[in-house]
C-alpha positions in Angstrom: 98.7 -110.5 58.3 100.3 -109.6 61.8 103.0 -111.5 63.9 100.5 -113.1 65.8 97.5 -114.5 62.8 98.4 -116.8 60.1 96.2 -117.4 57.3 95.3 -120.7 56.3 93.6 -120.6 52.5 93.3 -124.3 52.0 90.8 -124.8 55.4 89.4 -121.2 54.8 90.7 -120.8 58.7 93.1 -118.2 60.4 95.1 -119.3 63.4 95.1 -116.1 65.6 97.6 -116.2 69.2 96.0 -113.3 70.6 92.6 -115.2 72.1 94.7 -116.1 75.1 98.2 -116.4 76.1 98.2 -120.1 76.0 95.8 -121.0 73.7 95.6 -119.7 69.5 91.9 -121.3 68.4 91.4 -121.7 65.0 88.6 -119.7 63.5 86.4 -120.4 60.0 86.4 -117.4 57.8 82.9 -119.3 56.3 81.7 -119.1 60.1 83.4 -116.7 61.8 83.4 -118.5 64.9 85.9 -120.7 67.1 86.4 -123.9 65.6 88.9 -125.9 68.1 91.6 -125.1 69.6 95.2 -126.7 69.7 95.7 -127.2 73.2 93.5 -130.5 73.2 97.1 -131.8 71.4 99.3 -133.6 73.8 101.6 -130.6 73.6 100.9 -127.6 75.7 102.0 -124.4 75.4 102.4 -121.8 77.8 103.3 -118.3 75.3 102.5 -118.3 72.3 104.1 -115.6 70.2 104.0 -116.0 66.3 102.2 -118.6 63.9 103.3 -118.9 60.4 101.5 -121.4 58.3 103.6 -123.4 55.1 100.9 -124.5 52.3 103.6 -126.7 50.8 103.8 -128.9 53.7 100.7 -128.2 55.7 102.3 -126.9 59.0 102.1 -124.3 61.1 104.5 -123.1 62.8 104.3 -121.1 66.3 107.0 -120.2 68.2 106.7 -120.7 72.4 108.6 -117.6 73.6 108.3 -119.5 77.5 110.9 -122.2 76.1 112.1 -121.4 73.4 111.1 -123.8 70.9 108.8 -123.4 67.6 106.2 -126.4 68.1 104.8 -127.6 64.5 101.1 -129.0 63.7 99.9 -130.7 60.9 96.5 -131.4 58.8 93.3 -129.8 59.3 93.2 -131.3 62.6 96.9 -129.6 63.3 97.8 -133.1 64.9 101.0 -132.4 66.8 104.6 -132.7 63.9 107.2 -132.2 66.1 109.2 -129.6 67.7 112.6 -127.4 68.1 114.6 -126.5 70.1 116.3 -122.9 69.7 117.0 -122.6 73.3 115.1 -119.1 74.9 112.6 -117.0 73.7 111.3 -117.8 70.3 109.3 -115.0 69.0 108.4 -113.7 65.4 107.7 -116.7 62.6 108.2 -115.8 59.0 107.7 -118.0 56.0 110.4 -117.6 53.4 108.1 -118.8 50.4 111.0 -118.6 47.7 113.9 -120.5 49.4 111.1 -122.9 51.1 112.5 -121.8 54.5 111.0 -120.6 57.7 112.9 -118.0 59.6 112.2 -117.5 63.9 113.6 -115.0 66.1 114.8 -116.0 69.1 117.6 -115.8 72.1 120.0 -112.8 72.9 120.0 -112.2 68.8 119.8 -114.3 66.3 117.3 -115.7 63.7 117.3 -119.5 62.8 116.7 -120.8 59.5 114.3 -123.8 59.2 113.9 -126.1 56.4 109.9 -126.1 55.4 110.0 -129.9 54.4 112.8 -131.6 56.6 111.9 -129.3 59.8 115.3 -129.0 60.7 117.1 -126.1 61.8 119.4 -125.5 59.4 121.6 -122.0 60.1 121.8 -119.1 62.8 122.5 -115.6 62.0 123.4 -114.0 65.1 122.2 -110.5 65.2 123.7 -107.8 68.2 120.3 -108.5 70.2 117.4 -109.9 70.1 114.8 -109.1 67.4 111.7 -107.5 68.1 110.4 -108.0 64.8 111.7 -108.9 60.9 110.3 -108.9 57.0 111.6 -111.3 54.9 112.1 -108.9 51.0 109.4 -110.2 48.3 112.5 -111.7 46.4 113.5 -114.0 49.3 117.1 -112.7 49.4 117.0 -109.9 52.3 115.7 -109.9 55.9 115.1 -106.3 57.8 115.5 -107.0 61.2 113.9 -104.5 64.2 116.6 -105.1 67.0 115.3 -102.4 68.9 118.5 -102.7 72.1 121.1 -102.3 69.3 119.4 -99.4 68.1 119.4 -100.5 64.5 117.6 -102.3 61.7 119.4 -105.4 60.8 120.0 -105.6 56.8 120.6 -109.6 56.8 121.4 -111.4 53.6 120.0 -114.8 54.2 122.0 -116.5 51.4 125.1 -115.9 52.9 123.4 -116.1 56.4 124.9 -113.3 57.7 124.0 -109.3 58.3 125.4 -107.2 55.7 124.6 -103.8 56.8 122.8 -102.1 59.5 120.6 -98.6 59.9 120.5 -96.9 62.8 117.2 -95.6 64.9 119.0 -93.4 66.9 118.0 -93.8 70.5 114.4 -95.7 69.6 113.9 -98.6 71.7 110.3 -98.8 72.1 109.5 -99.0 68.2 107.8 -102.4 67.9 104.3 -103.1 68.7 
């Protein structure tokens, strides 16, 4: 699954952000055609960047690089849960399914940590710019971090919430999608 399509099992749906900039529309894998789209919710947003979708609690997350806030939806209608604040360009959504956390990139570097069933922001890592792109380590522990301007991979330990080591790229500043 890509930055920008999140698979909901449950609905037999995927939420894709790449049918327009403004707009992700929901689409049956049983029909393999548009089914709504989320922008009839009283929320609009303007970029989309990332969805990430948490079974446990039925949300999806999507992250609104134009303000900087990760808007959250609900149900198989994806009624309108609420949203955060993390201040400027939120981009990338990963779902942290062992800790039960969700983790966003966003600003000049950093990634925030979001509880899955409060919805709260709970922690910032700063990183030395912003992140392009991240993988969250089948064990939950470790995050790899592209931050292409610092030239390095992040090596971020999300327990302690802070980066524990970095590898360089050397002068690579284009290596993200």
């Amino acid at each position: 699954v890509s930055d920008r399509v999140s698979v909901e099992k449950s609905y037999r749906r995927t939420l894709s952000t790449m049918v327009r900039p403004d707009s992700p529309a929901r689409r049956s894998r049983s029909t393999h055609r548009s089914a709504s789209r989320c922008t009839s919710s009283p929320t609009r947003i303007r970029s989309w960047m990332s969805t990430s979708y948490v079974s446990s609690t039925d949300t999806v997350y999507v992250a609104n690089s134009s303000d900087g806030s990760v808007k959250l939806f609900q149900g198989p209608d994806l009624k309108v849960a609420g949203s955060i604040d993390l201040g400027d360009d939120a981009d990338n959504v990963r779902v942290n399914d062992v800790s039960q956390q969700v983790v966003v990139g966003y600003g000049d570097g950093a990634l925030a940590i979001l509880d899955a069933v409060s919805h709260a922001k709970i922690a910032t890592i700063p990183l030395k710019a912003h992140p392009e792109s991240f993988r969250i380590e089948a064990t939950g522990r470790r995050i790899y971090v592209n931050v292409p301007r610092a030239h390095e991979i992040a090596v971020v330990d999300q327990g302690a919430r802070k980066q524990i080591a970095a590898w360089p790229t050397g002068e690579l500043t284009a290596n993200f999608p």
